[in-house]
C-alpha positions, -999 to +999 in steps of 0.1 A: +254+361+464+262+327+470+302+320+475+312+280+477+344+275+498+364+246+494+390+229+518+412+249+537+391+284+528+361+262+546+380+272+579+359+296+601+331+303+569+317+266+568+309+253+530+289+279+524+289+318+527+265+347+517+274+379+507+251+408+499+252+418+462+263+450+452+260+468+419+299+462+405+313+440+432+339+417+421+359+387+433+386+409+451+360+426+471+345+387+479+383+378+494+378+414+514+344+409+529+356+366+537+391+382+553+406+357+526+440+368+510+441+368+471+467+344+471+449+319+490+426+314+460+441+293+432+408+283+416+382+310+411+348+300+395+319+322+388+289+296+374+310+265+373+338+285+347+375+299+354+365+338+359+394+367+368+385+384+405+388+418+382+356+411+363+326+422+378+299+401+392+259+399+381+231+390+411+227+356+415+259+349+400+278+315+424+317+320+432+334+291+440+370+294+460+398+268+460+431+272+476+461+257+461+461+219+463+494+204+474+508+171+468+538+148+459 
């Protein structure tokens, strides 16, 4: 399964990880396998749409993480 990591989750995974599908995995156990706290994800996208970590995932389903964006 192909996870997309954007700007600050990027640190020490590069742009790009891979993690083996399982039957019923989710986006919680995607944060578990990366080391990546739930909280540090404020944007979660499965196939380019909002998703809930909850929901299972399907085989070649994408993920896409983004951490809270700060700004003034």
């Amino acid at each position: 399964m192909e996870v997309k990591l954007f700007a600050s989750l990027r640190e020490g995974h590069g742009k790009t990880a891979h993690i083996d599908w399982q039957n019923g995995i989710c986006g919680h156990d995607i944060f578990k396998a990366l080391n990546i706290q739930p909280q540090a994800v404020s944007i979660y996208l499965v196939n380019g749409k909002n998703a809930n970590p909850e929901d299972s995932l399907f085989q070649g389903d994408i993920v896409s993480l983004f951490p809270p964006i700060g700004g003034g």
